[in-house]
MARRO-916861 format. One record per residue: residue number from 1; residue in one letter; x, y, z of N, C-alpha, C in turn. Coordinates in pm, 1 decimal. Layout:
BEGIN
@num->NUM residuo->a n.xx->X n.yy->Y n.zz->Z ca.xx->X ca.yy->Y ca.zz->Z c.xx->X c.yy->Y c.zz->Z
...
***
This chain:
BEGIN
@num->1 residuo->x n.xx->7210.3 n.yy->17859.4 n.zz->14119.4 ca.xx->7331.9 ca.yy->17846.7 ca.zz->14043.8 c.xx->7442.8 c.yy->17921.5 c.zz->14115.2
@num->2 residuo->x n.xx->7547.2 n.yy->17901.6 n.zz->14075.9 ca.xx->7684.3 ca.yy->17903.1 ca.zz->14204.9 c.xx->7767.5 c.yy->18007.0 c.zz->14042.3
@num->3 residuo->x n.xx->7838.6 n.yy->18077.2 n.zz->14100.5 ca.xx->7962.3 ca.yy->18175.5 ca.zz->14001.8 c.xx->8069.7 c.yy->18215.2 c.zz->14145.1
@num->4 residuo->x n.xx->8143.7 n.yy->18253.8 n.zz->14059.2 ca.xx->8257.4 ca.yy->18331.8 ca.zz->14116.9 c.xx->8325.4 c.yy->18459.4 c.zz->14062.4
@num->5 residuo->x n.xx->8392.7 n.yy->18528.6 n.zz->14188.0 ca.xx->8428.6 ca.yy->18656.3 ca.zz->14154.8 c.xx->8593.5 c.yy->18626.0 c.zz->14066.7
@num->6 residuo->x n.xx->8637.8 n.yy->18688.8 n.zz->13946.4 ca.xx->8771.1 ca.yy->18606.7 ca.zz->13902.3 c.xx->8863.8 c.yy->18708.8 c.zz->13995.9
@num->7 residuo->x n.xx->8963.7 n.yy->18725.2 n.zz->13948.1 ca.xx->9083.1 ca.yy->18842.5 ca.zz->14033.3 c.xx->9067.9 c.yy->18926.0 c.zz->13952.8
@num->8 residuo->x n.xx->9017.9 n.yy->18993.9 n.zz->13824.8 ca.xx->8972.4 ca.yy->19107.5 ca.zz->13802.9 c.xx->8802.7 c.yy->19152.3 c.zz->13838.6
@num->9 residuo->x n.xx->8792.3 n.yy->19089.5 n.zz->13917.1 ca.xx->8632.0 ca.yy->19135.4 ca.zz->14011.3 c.xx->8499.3 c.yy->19120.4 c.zz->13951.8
@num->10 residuo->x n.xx->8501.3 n.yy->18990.8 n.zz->13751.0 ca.xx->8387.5 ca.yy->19008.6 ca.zz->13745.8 c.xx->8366.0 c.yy->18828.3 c.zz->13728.4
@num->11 residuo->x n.xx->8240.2 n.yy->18832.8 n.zz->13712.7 ca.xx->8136.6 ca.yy->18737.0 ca.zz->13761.9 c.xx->8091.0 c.yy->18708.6 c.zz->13638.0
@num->12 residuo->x n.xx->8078.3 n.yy->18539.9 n.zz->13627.4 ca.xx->8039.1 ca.yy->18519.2 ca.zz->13499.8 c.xx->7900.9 c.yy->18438.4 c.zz->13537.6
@num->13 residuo->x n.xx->7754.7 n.yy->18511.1 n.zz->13455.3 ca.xx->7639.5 ca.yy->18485.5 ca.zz->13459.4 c.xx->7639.0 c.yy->18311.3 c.zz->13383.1
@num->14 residuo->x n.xx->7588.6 n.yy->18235.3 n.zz->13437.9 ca.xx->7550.1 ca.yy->18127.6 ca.zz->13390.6 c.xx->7518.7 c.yy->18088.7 c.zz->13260.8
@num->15 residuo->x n.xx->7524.9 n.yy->18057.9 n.zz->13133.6 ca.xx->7479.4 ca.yy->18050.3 ca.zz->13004.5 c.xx->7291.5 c.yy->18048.3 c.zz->13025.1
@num->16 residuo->x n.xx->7256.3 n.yy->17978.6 n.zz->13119.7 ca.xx->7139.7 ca.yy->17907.3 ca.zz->13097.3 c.xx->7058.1 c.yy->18042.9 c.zz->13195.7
@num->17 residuo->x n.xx->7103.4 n.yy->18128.2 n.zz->13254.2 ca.xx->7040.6 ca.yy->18261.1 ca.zz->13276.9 c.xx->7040.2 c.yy->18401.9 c.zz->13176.5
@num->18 residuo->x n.xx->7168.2 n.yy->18316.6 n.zz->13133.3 ca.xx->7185.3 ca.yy->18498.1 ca.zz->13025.8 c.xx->7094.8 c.yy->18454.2 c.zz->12882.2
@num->19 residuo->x n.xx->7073.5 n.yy->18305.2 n.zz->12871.3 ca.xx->7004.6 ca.yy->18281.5 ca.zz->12758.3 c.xx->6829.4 c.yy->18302.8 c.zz->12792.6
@num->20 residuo->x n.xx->6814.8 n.yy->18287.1 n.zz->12870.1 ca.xx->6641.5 ca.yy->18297.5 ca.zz->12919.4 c.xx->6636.7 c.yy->18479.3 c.zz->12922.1
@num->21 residuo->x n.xx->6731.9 n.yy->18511.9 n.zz->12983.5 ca.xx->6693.9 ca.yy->18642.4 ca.zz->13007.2 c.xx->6726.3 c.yy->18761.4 c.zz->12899.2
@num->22 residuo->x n.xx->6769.2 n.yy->18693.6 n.zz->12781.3 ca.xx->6855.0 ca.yy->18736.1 ca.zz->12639.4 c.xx->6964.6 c.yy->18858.8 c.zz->12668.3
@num->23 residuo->x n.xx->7065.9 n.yy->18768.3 n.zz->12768.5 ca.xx->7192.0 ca.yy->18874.5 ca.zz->12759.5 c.xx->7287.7 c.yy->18894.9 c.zz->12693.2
@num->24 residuo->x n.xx->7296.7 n.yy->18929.2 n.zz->12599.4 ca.xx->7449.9 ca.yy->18908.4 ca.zz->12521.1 c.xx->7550.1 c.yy->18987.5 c.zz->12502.0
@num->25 residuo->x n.xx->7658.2 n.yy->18903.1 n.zz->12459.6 ca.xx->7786.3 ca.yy->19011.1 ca.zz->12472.2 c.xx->7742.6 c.yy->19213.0 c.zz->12398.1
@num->26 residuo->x n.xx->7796.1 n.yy->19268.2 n.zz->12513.0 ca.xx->7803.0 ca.yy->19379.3 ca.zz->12505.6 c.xx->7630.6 c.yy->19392.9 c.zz->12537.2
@num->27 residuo->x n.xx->7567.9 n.yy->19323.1 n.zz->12612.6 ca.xx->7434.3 ca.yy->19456.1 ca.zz->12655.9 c.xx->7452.3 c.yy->19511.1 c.zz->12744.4
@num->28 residuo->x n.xx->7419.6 n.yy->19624.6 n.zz->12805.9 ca.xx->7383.0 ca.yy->19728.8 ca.zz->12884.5 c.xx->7324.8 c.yy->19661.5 c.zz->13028.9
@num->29 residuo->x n.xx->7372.3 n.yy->19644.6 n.zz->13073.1 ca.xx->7331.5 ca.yy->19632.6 ca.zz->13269.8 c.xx->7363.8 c.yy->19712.0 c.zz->13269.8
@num->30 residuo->x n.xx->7213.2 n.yy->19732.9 n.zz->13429.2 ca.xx->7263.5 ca.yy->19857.1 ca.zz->13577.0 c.xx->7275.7 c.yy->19757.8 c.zz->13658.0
@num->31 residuo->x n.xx->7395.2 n.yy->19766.7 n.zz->13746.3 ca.xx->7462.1 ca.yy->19722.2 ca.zz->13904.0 c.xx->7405.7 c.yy->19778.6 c.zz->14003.2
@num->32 residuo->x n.xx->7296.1 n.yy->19747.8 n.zz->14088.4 ca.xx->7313.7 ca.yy->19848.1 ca.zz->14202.6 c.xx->7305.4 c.yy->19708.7 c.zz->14335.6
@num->33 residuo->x n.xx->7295.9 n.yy->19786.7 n.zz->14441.1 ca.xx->7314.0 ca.yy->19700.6 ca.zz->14575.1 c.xx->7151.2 c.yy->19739.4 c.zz->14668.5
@num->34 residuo->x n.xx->7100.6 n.yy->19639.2 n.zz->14701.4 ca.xx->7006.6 ca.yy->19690.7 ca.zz->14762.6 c.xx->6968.5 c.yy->19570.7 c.zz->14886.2
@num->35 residuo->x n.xx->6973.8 n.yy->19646.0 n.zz->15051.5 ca.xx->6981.2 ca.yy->19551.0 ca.zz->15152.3 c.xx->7108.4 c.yy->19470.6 c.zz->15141.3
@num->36 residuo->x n.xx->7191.0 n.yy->19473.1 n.zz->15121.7 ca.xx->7298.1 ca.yy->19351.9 ca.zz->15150.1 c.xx->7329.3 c.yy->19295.3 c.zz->14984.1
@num->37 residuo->x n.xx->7266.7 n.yy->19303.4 n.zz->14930.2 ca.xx->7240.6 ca.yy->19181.4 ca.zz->14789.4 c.xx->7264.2 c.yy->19281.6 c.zz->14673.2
@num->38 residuo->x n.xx->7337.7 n.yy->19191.1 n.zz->14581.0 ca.xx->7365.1 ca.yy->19284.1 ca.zz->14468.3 c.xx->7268.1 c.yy->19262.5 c.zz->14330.5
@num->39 residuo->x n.xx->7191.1 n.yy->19358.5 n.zz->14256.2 ca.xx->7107.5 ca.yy->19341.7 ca.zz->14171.2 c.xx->7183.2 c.yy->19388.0 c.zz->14037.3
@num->40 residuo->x n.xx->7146.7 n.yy->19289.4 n.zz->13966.1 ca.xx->7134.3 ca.yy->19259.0 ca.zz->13828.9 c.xx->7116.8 c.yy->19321.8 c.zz->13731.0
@num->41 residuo->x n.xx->7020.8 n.yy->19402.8 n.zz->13648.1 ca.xx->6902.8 ca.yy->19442.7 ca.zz->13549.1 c.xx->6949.2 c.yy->19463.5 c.zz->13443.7
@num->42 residuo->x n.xx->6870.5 n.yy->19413.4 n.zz->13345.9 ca.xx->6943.6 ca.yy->19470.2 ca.zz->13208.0 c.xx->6864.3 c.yy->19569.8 c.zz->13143.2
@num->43 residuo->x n.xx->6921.2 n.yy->19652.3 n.zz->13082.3 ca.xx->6863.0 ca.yy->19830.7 ca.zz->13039.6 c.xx->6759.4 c.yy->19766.9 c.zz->12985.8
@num->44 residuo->x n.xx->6675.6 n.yy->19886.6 n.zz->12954.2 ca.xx->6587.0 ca.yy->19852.9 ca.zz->12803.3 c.xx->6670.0 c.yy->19910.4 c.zz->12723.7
@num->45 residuo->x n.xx->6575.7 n.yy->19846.6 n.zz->12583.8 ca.xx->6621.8 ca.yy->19902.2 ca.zz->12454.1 c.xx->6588.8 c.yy->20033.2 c.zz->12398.1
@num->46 residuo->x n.xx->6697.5 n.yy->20107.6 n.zz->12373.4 ca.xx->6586.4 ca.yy->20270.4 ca.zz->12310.3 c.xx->6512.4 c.yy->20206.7 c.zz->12202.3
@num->47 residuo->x n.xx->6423.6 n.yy->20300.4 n.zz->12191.5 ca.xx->6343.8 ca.yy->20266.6 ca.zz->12067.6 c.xx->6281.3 c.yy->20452.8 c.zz->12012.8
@num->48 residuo->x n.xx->6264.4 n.yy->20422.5 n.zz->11912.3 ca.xx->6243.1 ca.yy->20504.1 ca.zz->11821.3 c.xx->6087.9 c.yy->20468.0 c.zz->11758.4
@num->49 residuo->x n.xx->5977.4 n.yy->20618.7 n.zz->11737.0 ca.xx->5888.5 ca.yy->20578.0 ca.zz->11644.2 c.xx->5869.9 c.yy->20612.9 c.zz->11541.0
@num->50 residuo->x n.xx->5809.8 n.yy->20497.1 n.zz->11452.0 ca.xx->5840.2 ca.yy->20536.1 ca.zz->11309.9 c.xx->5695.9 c.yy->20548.9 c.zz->11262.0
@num->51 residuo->x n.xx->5669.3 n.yy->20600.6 n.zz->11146.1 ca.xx->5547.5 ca.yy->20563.7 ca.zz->11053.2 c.xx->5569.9 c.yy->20458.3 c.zz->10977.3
@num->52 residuo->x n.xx->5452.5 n.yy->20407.8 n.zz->10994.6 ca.xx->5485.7 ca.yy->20243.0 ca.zz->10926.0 c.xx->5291.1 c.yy->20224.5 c.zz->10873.5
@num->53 residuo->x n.xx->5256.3 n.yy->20268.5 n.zz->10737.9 ca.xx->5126.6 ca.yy->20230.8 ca.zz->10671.6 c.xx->5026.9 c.yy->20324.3 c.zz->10761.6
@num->54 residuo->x n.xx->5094.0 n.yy->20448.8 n.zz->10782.1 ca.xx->5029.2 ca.yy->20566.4 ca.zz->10860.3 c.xx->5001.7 c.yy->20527.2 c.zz->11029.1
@num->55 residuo->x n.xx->5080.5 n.yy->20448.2 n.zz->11064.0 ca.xx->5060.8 ca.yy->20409.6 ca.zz->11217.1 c.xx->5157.2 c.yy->20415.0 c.zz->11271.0
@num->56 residuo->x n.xx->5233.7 n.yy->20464.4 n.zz->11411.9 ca.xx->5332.8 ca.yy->20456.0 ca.zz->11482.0 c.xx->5392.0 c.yy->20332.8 c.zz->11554.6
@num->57 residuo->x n.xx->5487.3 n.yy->20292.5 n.zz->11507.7 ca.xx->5515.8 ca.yy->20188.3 ca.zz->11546.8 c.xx->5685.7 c.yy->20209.2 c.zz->11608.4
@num->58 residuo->x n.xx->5675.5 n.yy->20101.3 n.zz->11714.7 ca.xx->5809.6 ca.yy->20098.9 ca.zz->11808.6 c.xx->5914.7 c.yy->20028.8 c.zz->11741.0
@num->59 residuo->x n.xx->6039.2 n.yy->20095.1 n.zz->11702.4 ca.xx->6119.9 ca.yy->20026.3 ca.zz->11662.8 c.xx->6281.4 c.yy->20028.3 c.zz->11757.7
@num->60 residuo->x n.xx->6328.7 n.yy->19892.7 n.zz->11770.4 ca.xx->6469.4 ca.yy->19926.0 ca.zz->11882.0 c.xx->6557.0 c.yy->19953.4 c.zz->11770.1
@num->61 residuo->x n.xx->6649.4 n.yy->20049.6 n.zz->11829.2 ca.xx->6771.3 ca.yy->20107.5 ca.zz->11795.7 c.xx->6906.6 c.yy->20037.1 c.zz->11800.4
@num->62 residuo->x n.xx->6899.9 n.yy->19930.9 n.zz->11825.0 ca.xx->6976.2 ca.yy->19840.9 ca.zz->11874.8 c.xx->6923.1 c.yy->19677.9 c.zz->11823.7
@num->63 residuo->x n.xx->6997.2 n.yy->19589.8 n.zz->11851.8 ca.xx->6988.5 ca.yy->19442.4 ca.zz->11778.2 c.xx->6886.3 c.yy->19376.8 c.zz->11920.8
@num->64 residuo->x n.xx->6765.8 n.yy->19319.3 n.zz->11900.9 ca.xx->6715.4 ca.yy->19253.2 ca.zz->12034.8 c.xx->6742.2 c.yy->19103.2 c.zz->12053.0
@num->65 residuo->x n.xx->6719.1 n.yy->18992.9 n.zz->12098.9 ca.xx->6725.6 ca.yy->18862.4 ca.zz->12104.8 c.xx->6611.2 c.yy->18813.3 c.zz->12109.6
@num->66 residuo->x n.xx->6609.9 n.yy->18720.6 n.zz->11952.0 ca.xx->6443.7 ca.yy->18617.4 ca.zz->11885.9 c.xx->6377.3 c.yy->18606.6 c.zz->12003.0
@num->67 residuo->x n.xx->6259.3 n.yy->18635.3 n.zz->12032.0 ca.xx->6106.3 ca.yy->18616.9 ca.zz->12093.7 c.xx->6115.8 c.yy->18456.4 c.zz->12131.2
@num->68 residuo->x n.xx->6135.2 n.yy->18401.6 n.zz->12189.1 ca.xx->6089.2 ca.yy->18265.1 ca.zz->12174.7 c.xx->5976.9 c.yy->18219.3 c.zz->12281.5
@num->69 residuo->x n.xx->5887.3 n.yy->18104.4 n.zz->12254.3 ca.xx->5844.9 ca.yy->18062.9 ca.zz->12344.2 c.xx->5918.4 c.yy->18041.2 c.zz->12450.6
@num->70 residuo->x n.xx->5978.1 n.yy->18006.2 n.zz->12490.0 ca.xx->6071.9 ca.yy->17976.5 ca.zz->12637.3 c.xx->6047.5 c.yy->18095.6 c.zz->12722.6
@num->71 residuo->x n.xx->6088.4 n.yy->18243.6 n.zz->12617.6 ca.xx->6118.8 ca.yy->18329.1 ca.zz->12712.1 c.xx->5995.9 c.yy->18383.3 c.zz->12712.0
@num->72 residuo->x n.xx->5861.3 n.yy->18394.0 n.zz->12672.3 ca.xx->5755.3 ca.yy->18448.9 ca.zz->12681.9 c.xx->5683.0 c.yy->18359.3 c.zz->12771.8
@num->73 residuo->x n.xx->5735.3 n.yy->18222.2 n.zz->12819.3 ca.xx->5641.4 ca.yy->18148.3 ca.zz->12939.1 c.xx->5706.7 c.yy->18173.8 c.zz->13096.2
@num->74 residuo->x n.xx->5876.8 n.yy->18246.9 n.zz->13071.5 ca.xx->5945.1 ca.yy->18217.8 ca.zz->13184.5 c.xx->5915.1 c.yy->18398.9 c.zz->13195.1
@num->75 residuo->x n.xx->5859.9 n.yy->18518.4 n.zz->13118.2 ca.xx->5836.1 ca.yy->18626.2 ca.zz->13177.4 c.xx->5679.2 c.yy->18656.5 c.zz->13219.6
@num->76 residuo->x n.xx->5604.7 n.yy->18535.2 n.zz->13174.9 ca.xx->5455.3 ca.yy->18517.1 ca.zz->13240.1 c.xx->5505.1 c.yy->18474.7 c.zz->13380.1
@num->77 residuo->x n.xx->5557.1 n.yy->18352.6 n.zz->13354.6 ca.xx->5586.0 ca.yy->18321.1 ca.zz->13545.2 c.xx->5611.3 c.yy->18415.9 c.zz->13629.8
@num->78 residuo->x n.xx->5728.3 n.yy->18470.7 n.zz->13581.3 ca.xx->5790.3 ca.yy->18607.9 ca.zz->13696.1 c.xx->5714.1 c.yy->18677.3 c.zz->13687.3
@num->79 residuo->x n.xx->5628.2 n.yy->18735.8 n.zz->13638.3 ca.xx->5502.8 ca.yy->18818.4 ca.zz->13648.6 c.xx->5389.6 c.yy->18805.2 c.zz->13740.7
@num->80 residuo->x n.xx->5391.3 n.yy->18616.3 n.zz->13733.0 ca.xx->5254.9 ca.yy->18583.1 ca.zz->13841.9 c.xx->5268.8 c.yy->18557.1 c.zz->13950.6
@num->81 residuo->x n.xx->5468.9 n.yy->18584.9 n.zz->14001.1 ca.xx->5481.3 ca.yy->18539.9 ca.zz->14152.0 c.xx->5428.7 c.yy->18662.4 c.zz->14201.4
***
């Protein structure tokens, strides 16, 4: 997929990448540069643990984006290259 830099220097991610990879307005990327090429990443989520029926359980601190099949077959792939 092809983008461009605008004249205030940012770059607009593709819909059909920021939706697989659940980016949405206002999440948290790190920018860094590595070899020549500029990388991507989006933070994790803090999370907090709670008691939940006497068991610790992970909860995000923040809003996440619905689980879907799509994105649980396209983070098996990147996993098995």
């Amino acid at each position: 997929m092809r983008s461009a830099i605008d004249s205030a220097g940012r770059v607009v991610i593709p819909k059909t990448l920021r939706d697989r990879l659940g980016l949405e307005r206002g999440r948290a990327i790190e920018i860094s540069e590595r070899d020549g090429k500029i990388e991507i990443e989006p933070l994790s989520t803090p999370m907090s643990l709670v008691s939940r029926h006497g068991r610790p359980v992970a909860v995000p601190q923040g809003h996440l984006p619905p689980l879907t099949d799509e994105v649980v077959r396209a983070t098996i792939e990147r996993t098995r290259r």
